[in-house]
ChimeraX commands (.cxc) that place a marker at each C-alpha (Angstrom):
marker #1 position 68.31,1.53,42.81 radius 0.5
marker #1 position 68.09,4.63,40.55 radius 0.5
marker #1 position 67.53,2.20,37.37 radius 0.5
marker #1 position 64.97,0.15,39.11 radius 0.5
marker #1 position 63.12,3.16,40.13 radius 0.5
marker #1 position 63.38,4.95,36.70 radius 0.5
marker #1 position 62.08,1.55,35.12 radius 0.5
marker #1 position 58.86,1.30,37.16 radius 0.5
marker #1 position 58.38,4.80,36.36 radius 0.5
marker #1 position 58.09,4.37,32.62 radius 0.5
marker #1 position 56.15,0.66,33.10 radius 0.5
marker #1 position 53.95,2.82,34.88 radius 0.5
marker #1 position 53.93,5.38,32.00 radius 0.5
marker #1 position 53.27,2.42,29.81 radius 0.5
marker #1 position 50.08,1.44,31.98 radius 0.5
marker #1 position 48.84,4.66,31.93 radius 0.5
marker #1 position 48.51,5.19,28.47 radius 0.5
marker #1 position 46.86,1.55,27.48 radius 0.5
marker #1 position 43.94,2.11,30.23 radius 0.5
marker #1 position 43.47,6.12,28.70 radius 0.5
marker #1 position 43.69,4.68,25.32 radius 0.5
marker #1 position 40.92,1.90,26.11 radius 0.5
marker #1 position 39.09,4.36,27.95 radius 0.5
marker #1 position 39.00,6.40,24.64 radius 0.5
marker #1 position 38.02,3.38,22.70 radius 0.5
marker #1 position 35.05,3.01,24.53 radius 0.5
marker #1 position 34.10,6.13,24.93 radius 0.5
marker #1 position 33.64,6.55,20.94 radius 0.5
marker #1 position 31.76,2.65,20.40 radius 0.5
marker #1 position 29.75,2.74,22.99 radius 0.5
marker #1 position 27.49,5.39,21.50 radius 0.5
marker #1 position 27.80,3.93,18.06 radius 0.5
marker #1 position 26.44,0.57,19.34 radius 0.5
marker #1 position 23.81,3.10,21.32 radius 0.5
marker #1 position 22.62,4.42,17.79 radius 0.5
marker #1 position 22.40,0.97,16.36 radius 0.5
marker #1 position 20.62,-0.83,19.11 radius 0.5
marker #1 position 18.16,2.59,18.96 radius 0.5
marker #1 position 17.69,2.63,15.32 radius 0.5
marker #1 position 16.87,-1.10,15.28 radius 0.5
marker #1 position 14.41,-1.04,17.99 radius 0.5
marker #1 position 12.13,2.08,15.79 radius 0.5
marker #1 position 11.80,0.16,13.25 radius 0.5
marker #1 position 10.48,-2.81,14.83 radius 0.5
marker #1 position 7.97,-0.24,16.66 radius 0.5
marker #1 position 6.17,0.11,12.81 radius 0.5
marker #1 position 3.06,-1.57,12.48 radius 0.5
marker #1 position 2.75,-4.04,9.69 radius 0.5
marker #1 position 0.13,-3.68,6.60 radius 0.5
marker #1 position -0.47,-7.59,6.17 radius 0.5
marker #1 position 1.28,-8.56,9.15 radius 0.5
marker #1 position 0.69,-5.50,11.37 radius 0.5
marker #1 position 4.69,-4.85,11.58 radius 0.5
marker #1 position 5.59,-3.23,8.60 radius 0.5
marker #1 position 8.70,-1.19,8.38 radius 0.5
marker #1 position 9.14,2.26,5.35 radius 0.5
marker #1 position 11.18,3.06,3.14 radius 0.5
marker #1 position 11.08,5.81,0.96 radius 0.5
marker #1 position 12.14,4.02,-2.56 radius 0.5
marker #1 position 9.95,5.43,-5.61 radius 0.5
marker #1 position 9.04,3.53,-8.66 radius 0.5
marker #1 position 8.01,5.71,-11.33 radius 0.5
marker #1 position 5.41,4.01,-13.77 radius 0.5
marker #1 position 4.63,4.39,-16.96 radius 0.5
marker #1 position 2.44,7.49,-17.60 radius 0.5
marker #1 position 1.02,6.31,-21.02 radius 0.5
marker #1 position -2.98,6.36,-21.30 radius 0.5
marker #1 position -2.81,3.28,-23.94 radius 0.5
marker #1 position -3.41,-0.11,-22.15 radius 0.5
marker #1 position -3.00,-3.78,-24.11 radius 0.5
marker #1 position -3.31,-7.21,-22.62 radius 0.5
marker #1 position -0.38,-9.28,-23.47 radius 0.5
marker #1 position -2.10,-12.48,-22.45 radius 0.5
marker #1 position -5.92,-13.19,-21.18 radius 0.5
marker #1 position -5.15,-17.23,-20.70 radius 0.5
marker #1 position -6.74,-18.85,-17.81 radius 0.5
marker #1 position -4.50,-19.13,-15.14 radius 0.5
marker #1 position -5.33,-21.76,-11.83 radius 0.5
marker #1 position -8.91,-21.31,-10.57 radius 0.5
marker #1 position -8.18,-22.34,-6.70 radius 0.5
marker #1 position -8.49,-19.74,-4.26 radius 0.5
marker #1 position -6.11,-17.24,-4.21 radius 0.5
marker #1 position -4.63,-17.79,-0.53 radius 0.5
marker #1 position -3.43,-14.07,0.18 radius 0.5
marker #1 position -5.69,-12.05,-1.12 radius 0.5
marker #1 position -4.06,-9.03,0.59 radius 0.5
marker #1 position -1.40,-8.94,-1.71 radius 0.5
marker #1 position -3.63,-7.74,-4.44 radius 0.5
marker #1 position -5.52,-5.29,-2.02 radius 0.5
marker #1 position -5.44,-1.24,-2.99 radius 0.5
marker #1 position -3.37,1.13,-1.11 radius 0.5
marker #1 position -1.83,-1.24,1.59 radius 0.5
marker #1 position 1.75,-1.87,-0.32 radius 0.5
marker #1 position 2.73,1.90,-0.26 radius 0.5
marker #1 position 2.21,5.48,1.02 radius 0.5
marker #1 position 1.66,6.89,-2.00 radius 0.5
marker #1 position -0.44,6.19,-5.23 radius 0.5
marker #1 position -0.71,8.31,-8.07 radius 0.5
marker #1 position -2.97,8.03,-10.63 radius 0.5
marker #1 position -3.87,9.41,-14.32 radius 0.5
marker #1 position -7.66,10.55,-15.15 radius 0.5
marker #1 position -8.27,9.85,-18.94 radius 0.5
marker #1 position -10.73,12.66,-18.70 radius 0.5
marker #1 position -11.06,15.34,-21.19 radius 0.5
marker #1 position -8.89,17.08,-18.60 radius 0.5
marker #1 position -6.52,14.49,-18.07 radius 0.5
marker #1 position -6.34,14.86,-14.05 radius 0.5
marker #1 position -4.49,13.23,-11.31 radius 0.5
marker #1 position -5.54,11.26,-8.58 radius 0.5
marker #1 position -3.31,11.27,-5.67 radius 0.5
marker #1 position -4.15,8.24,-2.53 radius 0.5
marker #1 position -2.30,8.59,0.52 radius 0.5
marker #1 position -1.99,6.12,3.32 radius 0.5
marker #1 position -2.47,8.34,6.61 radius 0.5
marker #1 position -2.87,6.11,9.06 radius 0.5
marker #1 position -1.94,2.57,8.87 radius 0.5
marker #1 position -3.35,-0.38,10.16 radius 0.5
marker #1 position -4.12,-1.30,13.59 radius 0.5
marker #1 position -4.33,-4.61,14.93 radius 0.5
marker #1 position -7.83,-4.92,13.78 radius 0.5
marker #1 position -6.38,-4.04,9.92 radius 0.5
marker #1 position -8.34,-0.55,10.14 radius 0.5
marker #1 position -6.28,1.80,7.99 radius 0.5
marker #1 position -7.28,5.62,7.00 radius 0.5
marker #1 position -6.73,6.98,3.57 radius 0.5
marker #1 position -6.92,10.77,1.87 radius 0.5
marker #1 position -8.05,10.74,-1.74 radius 0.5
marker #1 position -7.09,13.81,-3.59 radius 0.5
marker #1 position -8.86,14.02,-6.94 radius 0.5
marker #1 position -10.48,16.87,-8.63 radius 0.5
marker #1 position -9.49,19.54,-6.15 radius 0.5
marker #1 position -11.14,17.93,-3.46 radius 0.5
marker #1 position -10.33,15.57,-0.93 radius 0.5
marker #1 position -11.68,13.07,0.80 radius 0.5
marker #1 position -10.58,10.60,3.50 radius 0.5
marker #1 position -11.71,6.50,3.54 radius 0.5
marker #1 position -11.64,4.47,6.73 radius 0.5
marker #1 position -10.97,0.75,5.42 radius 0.5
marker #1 position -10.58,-2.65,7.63 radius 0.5
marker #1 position -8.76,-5.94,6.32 radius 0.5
marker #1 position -10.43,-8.91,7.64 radius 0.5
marker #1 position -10.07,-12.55,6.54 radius 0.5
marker #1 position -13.16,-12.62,4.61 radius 0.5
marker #1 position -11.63,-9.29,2.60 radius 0.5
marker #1 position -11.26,-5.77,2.32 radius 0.5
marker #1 position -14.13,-3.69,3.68 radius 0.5
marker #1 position -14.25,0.04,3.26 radius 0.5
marker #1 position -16.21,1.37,6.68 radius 0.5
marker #1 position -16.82,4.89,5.86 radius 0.5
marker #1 position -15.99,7.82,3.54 radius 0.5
marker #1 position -15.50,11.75,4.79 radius 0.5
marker #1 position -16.35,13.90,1.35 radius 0.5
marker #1 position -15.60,17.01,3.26 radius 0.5
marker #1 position -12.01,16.54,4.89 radius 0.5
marker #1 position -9.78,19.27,5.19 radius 0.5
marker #1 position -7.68,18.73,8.37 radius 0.5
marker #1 position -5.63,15.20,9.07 radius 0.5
marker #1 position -7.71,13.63,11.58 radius 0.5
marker #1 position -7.78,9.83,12.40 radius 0.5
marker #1 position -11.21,8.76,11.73 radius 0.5
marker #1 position -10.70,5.24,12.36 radius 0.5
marker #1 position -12.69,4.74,15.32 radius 0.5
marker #1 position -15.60,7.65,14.66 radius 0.5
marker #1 position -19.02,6.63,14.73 radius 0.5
marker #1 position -19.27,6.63,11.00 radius 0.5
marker #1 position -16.56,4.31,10.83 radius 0.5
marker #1 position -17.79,1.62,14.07 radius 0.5
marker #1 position -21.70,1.40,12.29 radius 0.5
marker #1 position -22.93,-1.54,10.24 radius 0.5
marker #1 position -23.14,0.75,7.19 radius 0.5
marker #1 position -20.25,-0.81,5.10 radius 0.5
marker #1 position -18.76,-1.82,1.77 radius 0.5
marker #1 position -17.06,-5.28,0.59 radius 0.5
marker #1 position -14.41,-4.18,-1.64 radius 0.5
marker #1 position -12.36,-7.03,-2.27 radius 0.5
marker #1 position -13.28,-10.46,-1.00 radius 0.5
marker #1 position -10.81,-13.18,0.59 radius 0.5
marker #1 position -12.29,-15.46,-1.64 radius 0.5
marker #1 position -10.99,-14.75,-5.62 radius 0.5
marker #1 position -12.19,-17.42,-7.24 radius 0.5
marker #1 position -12.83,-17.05,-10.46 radius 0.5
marker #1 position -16.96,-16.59,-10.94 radius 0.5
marker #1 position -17.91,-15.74,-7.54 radius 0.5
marker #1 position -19.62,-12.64,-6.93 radius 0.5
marker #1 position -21.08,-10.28,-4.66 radius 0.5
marker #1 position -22.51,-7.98,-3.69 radius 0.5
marker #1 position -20.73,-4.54,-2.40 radius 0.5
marker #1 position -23.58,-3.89,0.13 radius 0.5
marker #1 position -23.31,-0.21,2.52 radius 0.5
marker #1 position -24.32,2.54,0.51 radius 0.5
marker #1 position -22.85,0.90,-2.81 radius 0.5
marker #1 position -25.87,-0.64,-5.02 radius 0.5
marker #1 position -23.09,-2.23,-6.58 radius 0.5
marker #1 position -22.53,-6.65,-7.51 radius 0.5
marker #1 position -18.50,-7.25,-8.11 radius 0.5
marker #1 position -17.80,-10.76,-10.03 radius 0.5
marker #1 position -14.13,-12.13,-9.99 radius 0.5
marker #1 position -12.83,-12.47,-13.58 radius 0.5
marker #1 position -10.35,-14.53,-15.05 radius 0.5
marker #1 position -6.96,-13.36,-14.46 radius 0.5
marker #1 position -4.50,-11.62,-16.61 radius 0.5
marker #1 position -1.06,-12.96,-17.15 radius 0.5
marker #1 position 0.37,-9.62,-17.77 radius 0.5
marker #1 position -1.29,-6.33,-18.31 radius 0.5
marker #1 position 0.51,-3.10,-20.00 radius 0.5
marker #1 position -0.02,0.44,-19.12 radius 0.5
marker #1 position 1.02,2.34,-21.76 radius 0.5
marker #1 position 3.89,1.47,-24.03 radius 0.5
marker #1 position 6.33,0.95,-21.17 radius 0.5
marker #1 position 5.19,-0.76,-17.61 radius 0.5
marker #1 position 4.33,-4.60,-17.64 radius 0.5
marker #1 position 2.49,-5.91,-14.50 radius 0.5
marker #1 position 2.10,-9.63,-14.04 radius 0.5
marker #1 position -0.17,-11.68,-11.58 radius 0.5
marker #1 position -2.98,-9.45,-12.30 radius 0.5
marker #1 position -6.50,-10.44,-10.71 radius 0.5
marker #1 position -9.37,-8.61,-12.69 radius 0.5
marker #1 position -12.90,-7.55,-10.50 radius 0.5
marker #1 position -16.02,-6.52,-12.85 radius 0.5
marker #1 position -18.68,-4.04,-11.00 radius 0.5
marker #1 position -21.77,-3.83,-12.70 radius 0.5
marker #1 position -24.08,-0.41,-10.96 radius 0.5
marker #1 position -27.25,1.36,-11.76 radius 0.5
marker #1 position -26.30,5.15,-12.65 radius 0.5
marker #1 position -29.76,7.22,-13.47 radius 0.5
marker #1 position -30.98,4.46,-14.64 radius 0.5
marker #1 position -28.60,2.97,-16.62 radius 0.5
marker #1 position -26.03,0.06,-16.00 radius 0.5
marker #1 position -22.60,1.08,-15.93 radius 0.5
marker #1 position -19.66,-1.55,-16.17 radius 0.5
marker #1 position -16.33,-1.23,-15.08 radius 0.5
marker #1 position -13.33,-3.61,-14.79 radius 0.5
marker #1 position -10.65,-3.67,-12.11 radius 0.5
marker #1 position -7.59,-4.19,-12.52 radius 0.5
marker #1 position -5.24,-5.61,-9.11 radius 0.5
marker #1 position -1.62,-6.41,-8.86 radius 0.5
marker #1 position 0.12,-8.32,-7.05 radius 0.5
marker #1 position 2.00,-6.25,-4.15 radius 0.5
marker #1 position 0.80,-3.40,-5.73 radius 0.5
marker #1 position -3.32,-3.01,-5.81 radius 0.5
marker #1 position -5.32,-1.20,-8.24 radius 0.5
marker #1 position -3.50,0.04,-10.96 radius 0.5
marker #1 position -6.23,0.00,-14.32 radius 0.5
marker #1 position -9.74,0.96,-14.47 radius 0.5
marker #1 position -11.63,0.37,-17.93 radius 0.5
marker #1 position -15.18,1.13,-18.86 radius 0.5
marker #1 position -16.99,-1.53,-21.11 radius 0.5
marker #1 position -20.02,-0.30,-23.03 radius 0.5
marker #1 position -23.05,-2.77,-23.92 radius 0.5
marker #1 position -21.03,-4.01,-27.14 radius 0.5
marker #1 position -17.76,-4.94,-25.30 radius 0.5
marker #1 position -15.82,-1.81,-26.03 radius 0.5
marker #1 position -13.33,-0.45,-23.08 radius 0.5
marker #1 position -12.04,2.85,-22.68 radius 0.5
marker #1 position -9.45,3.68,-19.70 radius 0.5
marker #1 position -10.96,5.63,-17.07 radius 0.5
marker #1 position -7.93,5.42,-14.09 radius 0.5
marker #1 position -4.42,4.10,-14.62 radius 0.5
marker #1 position -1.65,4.16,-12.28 radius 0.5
marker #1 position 1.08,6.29,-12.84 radius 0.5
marker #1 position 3.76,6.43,-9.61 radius 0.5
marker #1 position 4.09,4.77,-6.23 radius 0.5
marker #1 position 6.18,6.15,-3.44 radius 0.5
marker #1 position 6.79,4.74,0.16 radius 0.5
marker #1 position 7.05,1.17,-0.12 radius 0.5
marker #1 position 5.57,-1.09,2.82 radius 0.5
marker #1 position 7.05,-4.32,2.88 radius 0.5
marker link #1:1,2 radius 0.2
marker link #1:2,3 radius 0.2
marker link #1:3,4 radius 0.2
marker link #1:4,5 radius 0.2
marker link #1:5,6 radius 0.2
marker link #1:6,7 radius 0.2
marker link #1:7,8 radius 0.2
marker link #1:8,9 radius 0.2
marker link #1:9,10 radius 0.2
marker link #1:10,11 radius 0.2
marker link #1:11,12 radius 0.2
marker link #1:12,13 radius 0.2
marker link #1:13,14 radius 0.2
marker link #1:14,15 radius 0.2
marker link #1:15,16 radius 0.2
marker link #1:16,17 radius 0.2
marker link #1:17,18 radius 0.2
marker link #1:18,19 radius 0.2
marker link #1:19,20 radius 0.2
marker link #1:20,21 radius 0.2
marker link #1:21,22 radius 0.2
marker link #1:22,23 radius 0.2
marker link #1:23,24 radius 0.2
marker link #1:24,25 radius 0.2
marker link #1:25,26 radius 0.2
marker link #1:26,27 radius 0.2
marker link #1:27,28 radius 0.2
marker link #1:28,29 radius 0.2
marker link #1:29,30 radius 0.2
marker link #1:30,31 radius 0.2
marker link #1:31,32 radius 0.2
marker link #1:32,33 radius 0.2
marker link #1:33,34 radius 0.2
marker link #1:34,35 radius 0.2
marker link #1:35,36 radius 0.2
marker link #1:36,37 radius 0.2
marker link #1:37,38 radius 0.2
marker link #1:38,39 radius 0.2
marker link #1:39,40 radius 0.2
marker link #1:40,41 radius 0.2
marker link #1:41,42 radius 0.2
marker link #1:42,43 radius 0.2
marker link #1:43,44 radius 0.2
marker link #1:44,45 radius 0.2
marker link #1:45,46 radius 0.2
marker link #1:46,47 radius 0.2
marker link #1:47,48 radius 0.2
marker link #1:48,49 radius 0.2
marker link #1:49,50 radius 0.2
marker link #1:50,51 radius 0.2
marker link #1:51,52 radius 0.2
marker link #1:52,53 radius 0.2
marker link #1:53,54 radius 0.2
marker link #1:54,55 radius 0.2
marker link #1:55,56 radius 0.2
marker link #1:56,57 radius 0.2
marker link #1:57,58 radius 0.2
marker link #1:58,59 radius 0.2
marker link #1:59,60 radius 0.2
marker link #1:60,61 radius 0.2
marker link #1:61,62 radius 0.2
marker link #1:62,63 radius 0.2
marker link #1:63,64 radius 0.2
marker link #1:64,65 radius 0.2
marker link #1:65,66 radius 0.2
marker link #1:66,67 radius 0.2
marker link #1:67,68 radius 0.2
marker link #1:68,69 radius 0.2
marker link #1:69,70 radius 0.2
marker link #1:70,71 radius 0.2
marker link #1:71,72 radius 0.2
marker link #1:72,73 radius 0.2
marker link #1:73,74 radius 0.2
marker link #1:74,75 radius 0.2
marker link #1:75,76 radius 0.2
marker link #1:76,77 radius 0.2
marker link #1:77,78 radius 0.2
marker link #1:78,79 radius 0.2
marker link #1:79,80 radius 0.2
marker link #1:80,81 radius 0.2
marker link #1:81,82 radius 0.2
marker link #1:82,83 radius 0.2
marker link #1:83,84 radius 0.2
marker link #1:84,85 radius 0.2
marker link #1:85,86 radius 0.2
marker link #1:86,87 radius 0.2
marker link #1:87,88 radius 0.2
marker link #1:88,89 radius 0.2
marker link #1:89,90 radius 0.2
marker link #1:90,91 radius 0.2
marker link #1:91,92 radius 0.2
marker link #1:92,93 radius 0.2
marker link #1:93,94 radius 0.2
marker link #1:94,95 radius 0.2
marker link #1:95,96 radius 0.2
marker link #1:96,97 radius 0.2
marker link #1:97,98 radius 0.2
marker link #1:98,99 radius 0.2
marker link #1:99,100 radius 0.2
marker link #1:100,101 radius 0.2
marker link #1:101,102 radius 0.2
marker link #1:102,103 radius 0.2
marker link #1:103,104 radius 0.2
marker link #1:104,105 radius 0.2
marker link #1:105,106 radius 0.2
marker link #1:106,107 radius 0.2
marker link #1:107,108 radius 0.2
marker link #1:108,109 radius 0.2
marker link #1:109,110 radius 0.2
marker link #1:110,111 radius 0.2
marker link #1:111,112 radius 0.2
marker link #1:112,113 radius 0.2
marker link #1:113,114 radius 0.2
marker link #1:114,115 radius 0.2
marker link #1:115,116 radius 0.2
marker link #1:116,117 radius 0.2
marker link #1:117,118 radius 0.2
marker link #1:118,119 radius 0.2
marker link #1:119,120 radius 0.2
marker link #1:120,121 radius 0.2
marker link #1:121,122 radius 0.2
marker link #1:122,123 radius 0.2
marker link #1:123,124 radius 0.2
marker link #1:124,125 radius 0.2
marker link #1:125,126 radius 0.2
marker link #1:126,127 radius 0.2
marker link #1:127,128 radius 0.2
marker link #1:128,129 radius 0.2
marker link #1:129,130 radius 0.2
marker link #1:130,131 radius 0.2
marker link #1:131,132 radius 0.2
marker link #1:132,133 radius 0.2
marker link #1:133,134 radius 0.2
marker link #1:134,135 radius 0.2
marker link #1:135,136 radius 0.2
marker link #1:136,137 radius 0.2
marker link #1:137,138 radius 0.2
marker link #1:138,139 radius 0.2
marker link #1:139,140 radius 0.2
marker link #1:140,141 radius 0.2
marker link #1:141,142 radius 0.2
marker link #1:142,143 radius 0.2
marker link #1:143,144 radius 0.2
marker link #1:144,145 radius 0.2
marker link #1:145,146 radius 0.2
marker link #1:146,147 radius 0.2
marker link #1:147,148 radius 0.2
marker link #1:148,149 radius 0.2
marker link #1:149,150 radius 0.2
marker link #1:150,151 radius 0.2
marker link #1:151,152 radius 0.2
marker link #1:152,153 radius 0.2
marker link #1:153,154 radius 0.2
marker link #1:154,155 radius 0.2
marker link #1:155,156 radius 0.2
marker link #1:156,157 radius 0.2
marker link #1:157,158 radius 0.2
marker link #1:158,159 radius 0.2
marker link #1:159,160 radius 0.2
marker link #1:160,161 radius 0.2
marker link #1:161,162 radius 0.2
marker link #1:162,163 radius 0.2
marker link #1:163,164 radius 0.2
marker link #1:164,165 radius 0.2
marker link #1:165,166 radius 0.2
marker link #1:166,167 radius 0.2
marker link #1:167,168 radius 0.2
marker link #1:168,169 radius 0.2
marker link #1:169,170 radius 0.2
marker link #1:170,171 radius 0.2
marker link #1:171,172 radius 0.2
marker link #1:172,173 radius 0.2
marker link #1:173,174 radius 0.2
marker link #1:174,175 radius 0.2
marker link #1:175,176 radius 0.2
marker link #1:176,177 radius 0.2
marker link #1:177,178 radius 0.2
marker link #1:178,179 radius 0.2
marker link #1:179,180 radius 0.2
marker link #1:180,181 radius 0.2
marker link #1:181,182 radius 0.2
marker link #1:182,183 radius 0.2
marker link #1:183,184 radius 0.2
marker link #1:184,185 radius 0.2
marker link #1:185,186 radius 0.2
marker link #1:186,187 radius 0.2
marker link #1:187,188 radius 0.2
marker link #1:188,189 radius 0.2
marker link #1:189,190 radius 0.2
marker link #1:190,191 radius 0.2
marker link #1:191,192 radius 0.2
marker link #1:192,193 radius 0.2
marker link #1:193,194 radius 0.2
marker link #1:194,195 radius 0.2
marker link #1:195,196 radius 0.2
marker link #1:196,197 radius 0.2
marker link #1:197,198 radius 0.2
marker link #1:198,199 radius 0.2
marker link #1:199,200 radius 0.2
marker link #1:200,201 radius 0.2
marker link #1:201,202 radius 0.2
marker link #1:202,203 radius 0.2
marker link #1:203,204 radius 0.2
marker link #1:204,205 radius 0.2
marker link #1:205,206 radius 0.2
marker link #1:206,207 radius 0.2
marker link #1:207,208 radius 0.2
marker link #1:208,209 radius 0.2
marker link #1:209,210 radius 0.2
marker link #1:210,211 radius 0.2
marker link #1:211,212 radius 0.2
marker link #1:212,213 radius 0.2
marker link #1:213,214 radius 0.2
marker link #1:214,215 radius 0.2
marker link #1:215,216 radius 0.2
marker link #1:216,217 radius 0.2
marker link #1:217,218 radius 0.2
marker link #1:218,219 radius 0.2
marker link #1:219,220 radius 0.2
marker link #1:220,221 radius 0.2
marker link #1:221,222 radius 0.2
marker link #1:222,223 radius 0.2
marker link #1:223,224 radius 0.2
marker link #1:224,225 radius 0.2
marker link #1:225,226 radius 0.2
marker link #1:226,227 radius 0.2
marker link #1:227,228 radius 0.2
marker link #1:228,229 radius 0.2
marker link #1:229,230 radius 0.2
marker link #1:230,231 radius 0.2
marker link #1:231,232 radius 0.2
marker link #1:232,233 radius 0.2
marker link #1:233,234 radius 0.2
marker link #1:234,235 radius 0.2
marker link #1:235,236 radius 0.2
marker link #1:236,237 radius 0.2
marker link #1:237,238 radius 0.2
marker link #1:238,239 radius 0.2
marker link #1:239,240 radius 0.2
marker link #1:240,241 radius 0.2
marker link #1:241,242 radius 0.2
marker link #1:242,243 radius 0.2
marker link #1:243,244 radius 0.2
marker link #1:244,245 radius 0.2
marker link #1:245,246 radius 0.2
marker link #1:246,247 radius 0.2
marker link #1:247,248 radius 0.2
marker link #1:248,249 radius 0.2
marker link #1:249,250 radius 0.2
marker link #1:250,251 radius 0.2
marker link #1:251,252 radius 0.2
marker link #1:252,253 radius 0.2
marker link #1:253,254 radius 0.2
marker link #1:254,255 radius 0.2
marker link #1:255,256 radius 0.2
marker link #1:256,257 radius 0.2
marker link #1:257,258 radius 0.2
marker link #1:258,259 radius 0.2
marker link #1:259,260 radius 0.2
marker link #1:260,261 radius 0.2
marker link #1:261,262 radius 0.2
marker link #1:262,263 radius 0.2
marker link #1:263,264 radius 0.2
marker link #1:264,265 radius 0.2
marker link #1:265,266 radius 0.2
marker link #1:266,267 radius 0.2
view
């Protein structure tokens, strides 16, 4: 009886420890999985850019910071409408653009996404050039990119997307749905402005060193004092502006804005 008793005891030892060291088990995934399941559930909370449910990540690309620009091929590319014209569109692919002046002073130009899209595609962006800043209020529609408002004196991060300024008829095309090459139109709001869509570029260089293909080309042609000014665009794909060029009467271009860093992708 003695040897039965003393071998329940120890199957009962036995039973103990399996249940605490299950208990323990769970006790340290549980959590874990917790994390996961949280983790997983913020990032599908982030609204998209082009599909309203975008998630960030903070990878940097540095660019080129060159001032010299050369076309490695102008040949015409297909003519159809570009389907997605989003994926060309400015400051919707990443948090942060940085840009190179070629001014005498050779300044920066700094765009940051501060309030991304809603389910209408309004978006709010700072622009930070010249020691001043000012703050855009932009809406992505299937006919294009519209820019609603600008704020020239903007100090404080405020969401302006839904100020009076911003809900008025008073507004810019920017970039139409529509790229097909030869149409134009007109910018309209408070920009005297007419855009034409250009043929595109195969692959554009900035500098010695960065190489951007699929590159759509816009030409704005505005009255300035009295004088026509003309100034080329240039878009890539799932990046957005990253040239600007000049072109005097005779067909001469000089770089006025080139892109220099992106931070913050959107995908």
């Amino acid at each position: 009886m003695k040897e039965k008793r003393n071998g329940h005891f120890w199957q009962m030892i036995l039973l103990l420890s399996l249940m605490g060291s299950l208990i323990i088990q769970a006790w340290v995934v549980v959590p874990i999985l917790a994390q996961e399941s949280s983790e997983e559930s913020s990032y599908d909370s982030i609204e998209s850019v082009s599909e309203m449910s975008e998630s960030f990540t903070s990878e940097e690309d540095p660019l080129s910071e060159d001032s010299e620009t050369s076309e490695e091929s102008t040949s015409m590319m297909d003519e159809t409408p570009i389907q997605d014209f989003s994926a060309y569109a400015p400051y919707i692919h990443y948090i942060n653009y940085r840009y190179q002046t070629n001014n005498q002073k050779a300044e920066t130009m700094e765009v940051i996404m501060e309030y991304t899209p809603d389910n209408n595609g309004i978006f709010q962006i700072a622009v930070f050039a010249n020691k001043q800043v000012s703050a855009h209020v932009l809406q992505i529609r299937s006919t294009g990119l519209y820019e609603l408002a600008t704020f020239d004196q903007y100090s404080d991060v405020k969401d302006l997307r839904y100020s009076p300024e911003a809900s008025d008829a008073d507004e810019s095309l920017i970039m139409p749905s529509d790229l097909t090459v030869g149409k134009s139109f007109k910018m309209g709001g408070k920009e005297n402005g007419r855009r034409k869509i250009l043929a595109p570029v195969s692959e554009l260089t900035i500098g010695n060193h960065q190489t951007f293909s699929d590159v759509i080309c816009i030409q704005e042609e505005k009255t300035v004092a009295g004088q026509v000014q003309t100034q080329n665009y240039y878009y890539a794909a799932g990046v957005g502006l990253i040239y600007v060029e000049q072109v005097d009467s005779q067909g001469h271009s000089n770089p006025v804005l080139q892109i220099t860093s992106t931070q913050g992708k959107l995908n």
